[in-house]
C-alpha positions, 0 to 999 in steps of 0.5 A: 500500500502506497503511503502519502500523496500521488500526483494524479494523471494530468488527464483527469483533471489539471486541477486535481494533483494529488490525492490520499488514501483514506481506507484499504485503497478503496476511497480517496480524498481529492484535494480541490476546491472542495474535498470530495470522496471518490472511488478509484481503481489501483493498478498494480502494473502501471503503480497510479491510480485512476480516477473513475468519478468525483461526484457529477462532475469528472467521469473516465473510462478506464 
């Protein structure tokens, strides 16, 4: 398990640079304008997180 922040994929969002594992790698907290809960898929192979969805406003296909 990864400890600390991660510079996010500059191909979700330019605003959004880092985020924090909250618990078991399966939610973070996004630092932004507003703090919001995602749910994020680890890959293992690449060692980065996707982000699949931040609330309504950011979606990713993976």
């Amino acid at each position: 398990m990864l400890n600390g922040p991660i510079p996010l994929r500059k191909q979700a969002h330019d605003s959004l640079r880092f985020i924090t594992f909250i618990e078991s790698g399966r939610f973070v907290t996004v630092y932004d304008s507003v703090t919001t809960l995602v749910r994020l898929s680890y890959d293992e192979s690449w060692g980065s997180v996707e982000v699949l969805r931040i609330g309504s406003r950011l979606h990713n296909d993976v």
